[in-house]
N, C-alpha and C positions, 0 to 999 in steps of 0.2 A: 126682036131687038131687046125685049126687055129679058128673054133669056141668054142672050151673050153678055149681056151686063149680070147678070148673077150669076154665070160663068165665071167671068173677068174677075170677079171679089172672092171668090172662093181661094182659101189659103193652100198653098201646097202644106204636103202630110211632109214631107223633109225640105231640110234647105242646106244648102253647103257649106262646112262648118272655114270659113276663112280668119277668122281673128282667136286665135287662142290666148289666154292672160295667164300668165304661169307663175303667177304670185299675187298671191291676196290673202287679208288677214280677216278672220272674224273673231265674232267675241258673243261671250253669253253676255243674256240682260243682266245678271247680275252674279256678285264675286259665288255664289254656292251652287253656279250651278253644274261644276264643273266636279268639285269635291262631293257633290251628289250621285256623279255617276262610280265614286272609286269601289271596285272591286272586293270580297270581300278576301281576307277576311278584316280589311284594313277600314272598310265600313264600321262592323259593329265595336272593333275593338275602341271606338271614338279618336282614331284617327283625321277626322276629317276635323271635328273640333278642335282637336290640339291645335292644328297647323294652318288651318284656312278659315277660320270663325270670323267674318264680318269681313273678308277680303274680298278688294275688287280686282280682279282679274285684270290682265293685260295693262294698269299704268302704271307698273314700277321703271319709270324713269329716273335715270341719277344726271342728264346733261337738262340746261335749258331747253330743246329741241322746241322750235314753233307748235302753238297747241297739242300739246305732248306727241308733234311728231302727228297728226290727225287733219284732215282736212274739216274746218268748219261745220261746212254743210253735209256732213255725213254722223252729225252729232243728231241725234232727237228723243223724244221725251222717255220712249223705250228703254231708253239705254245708251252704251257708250257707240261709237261709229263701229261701223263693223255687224252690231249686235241686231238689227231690226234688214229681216230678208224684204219686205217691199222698197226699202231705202235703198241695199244695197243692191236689188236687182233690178231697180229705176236706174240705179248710176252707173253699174257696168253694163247690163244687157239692151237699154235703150239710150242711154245716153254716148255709152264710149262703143256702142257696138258690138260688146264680146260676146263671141258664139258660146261657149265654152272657159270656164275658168278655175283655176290648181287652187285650193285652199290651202295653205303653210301656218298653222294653228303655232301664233307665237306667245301663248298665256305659259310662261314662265314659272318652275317654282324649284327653281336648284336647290338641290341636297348635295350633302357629304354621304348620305345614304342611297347604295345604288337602290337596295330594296322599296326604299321611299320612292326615288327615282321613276320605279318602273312603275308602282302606282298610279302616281300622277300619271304620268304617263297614258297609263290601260283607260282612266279615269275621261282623259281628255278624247281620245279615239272614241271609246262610248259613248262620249257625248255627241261627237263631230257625225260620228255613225246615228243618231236619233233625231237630230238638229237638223244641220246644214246639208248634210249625206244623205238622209231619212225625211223627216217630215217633211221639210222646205223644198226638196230638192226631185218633186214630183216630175219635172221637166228633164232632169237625169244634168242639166245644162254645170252643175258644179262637182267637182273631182277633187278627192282627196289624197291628205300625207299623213304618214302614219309615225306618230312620235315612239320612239323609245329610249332605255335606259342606255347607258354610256356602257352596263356591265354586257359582255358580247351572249350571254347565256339567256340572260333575264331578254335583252334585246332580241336575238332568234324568237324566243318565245310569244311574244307578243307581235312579231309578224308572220308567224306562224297562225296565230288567232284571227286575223283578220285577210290573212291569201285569201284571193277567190272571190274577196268581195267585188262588186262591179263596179265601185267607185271610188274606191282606195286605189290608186294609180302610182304611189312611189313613196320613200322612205326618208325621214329626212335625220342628218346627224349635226348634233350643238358643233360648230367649230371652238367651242369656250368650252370646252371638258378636260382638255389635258391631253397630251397625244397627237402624235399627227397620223393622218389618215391614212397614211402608207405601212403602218405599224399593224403587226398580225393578227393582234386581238381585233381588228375593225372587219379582217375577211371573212367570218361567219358571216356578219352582215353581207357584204357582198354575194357571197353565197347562195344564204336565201333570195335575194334580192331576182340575182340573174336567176335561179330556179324556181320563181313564182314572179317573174317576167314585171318584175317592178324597177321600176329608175329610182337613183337615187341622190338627195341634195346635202348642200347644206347651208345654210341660211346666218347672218349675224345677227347678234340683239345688243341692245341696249342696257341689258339686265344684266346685275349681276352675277359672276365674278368676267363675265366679256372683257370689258374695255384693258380691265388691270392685265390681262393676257395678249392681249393685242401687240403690245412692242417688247423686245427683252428689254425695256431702260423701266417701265412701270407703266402705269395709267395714263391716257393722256387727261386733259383736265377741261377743255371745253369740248362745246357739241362738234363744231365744224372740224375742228382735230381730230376727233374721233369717225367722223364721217369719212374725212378724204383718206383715213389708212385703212379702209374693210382692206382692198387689193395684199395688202401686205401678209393679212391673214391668210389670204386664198391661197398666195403664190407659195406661204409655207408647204401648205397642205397638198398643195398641187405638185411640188417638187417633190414632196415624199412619197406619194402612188405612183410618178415616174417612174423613181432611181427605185423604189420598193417590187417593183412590178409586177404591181396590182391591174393592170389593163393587159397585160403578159398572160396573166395568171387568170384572169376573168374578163374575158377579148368582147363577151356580148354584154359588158356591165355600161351604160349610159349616167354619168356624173353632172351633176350642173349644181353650178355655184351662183349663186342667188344674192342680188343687189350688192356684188360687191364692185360693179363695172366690167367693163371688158378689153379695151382697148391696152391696158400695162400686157397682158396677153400675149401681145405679136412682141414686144422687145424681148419679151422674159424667152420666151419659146423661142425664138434666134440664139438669145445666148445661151440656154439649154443645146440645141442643136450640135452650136459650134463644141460647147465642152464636152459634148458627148464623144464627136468625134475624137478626142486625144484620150479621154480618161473613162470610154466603156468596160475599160477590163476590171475596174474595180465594181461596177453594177453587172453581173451577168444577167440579170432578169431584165433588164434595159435592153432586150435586143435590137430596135431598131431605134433610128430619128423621134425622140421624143415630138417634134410635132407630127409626126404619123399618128400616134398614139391620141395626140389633143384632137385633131379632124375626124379619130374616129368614135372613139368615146367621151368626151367635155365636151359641155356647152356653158352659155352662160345669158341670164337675163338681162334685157338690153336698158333694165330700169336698174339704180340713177344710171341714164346716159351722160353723155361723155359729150362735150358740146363746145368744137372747138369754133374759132373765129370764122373759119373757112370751113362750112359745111362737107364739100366734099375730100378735106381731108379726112373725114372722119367713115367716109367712103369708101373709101383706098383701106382703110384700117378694116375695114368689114368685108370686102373684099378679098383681103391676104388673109383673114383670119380662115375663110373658107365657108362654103356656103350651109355646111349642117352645126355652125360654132355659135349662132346666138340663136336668141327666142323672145318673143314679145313678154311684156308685164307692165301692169300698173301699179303697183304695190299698191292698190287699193287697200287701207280708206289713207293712208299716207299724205301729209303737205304738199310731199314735191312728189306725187306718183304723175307716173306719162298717163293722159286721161287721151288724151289724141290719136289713134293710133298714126294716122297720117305724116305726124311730125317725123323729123328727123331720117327722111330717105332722102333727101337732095344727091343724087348722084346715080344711087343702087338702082341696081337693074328689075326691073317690074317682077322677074323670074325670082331673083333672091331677093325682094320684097315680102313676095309671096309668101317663102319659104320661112323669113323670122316671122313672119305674121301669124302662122299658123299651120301649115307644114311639116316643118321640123318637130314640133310638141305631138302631134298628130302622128308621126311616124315614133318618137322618143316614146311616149304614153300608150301606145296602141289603140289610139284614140279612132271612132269611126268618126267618118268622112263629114257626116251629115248630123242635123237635130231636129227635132221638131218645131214645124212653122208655125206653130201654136203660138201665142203670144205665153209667155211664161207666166200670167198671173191668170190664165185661164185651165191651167192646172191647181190653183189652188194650194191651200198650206196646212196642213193639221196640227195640233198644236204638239211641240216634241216631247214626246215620253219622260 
């Protein structure tokens, strides 16, 4: 008896990875730790004091946004939300369930300098790689994005530095740089990307010079105005790697556009559709139905969701989108992130449930199946380099 019961407690060594979160933010404890890892020779030349002396990372906010946009209880004496791994892997890994989750490092420090640019940059990867990647991440349970410069050289470069790592999973590009994605200078990226089998995003911020790019008329001026137009961003960007034919051109390249919603999606890709058919001869790289194109390489994160009156019309919308076209996220440590995964399926079928649950990131990531049944604080934390 009492050896079937200490049978029965014994933890399995893997478990089945179902919930993936494919957006989440951290942050160091504090503004130097980040211009401590920059590269030299931008280290000794005292670069990091010109630019970063007494800065705290991650809350350059220019709207009101609810607790600069942070959930309360993911604030502790560590440091800002985000920045203390037992908090944050109490509240995604035991609380919201997630097997597996995409770190999208959004510590901001725009330059007019690409070379500045790529610093930071190198800067922050290093650190993500010691940190969150490295010490913290003994359980293997967190996956990373790899920042780079806006310049396509400097950017090769630094994903070239970090291919091959096991936890760098995909490439993320500023939609607030200037340029639209379907533009030639961004294909190098693509490039390497599809060539060291990494995905690639891109994510909006709140920092500046974003918002003033957001619309051709200027800035919007409040938070929630700036909130409800990411879409508008996306759709630019989206149109110009159709009609550019950057999925033509790069057929095994995997793109996801991050918290900017999903659902504008299904009208935009009809009326793409229909114009294609009268006006393809002016796109030859356009050779098929742009939404062929969208089913087979776009996706999009299902945070903020989209929450009509009538649940399952929002069903019907996820439905037609097709079943490899979204993917779970909490935008953890975030006000309004989806903490439930359970919310928001009224309708969908238990199959493509599944599939935005964790699935689709799993196949998009090259993510294995499984993780360790271990409780993740029983791997322990070292302290990061």
């Amino acid at each position: 008896m009492s050896t079937a019961l200490a049978t029965h407690d014994v933890e399995p060594a893997e478990l089945p990875v179902q919930i993936v979160d494919c957006d989440i933010h951290v942050n160091p404890r504090n503004g130097m730790e980040i211009p401590d890892s920059l590269p030299e020779p931008w280290l000794s030349k005292g670069f990091r004091e010109l630019l970063f002396a007494g800065a705290t990372v991650g809350t350059s906010v220019i709207f009101a946004s609810p607790n600069e946009g942070r959930r309360l209880d993911a604030f502790t004496p560590l440091g800002p939300p985000g920045s203390d791994p037992n908090t944050t892997g109490r509240q995604l890994f035991d609380e919201a369930g997630v097997d597996l989750a995409i770190i999208i490092p959004m510590m901001e420090r725009n330059s007019a300098n690409w070379e500045h640019e790529a610093a930071w940059a190198a800067a922050m990867n290093t650190w993500m790689s010691r940190s969150w990647l490295g010490a913290y991440n003994g359980h293997g349970r967190y996956k990373g994005t790899i920042r780079i410069s806006t310049d396509p050289e400097l950017a090769v470069a630094e994903i070239e530095r970090w291919a091959g790592h096991p936890h760098f999973v995909q490439i993320m590009l500023n939609p607030f740089h200037g340029g639209l994605f379907g533009e030639r200078r961004f294909w190098p990226v693509y490039e390497a990307a599809v060539r060291h089998k990494l995905a690639v995003c891109t994510h909006v911020t709140l920092q500046r010079p974003g918002p003033a790019l957001q619309t051709t008329y200027g800035p919007p001026t409040y938070y929630i105005e700036n909130h409800g137009q990411f879409p508008l961003v996306y759709m630019a960007h989206l149109t110009s790697m159709l009609c550019e034919g950057v999925f033509e051109k790069f057929p095994e390249l995997r793109f996801t556009f991050v918290e900017g919603g999903f659902s504008w999606a299904l009208p935009f890709i009809w009326r793409m559709d229909r114009h294609w058919k009268e006006l393809r001869r002016e796109a030859p790289m356009l050779k098929r139905p742009p939404s062929e194109y969208l089913r087979q390489n776009v996706s999009f994160t299902r945070q903020p969701v989209e929450e009509p009156k009538n649940p399952l019309h929002l069903a019907r919308v996820i439905e037609m989108l097709g079943p490899h076209c979204l993917e779970f996220a909490t935008d953890y440590p975030h006000w309004d992130g989806d903490y439930n995964p359970k919310q928001y399926f009224t309708g969908v079928s238990p199959e493509l449930k599944q599939r935005i649950l964790g699935l689709n990131a799993i196949d998009k990531y090259r993510l294995s199946a499984t993780r360790p049944g271990r409780h993740w604080r029983e791997f322990g934390m070292e302290a990061a380099a």
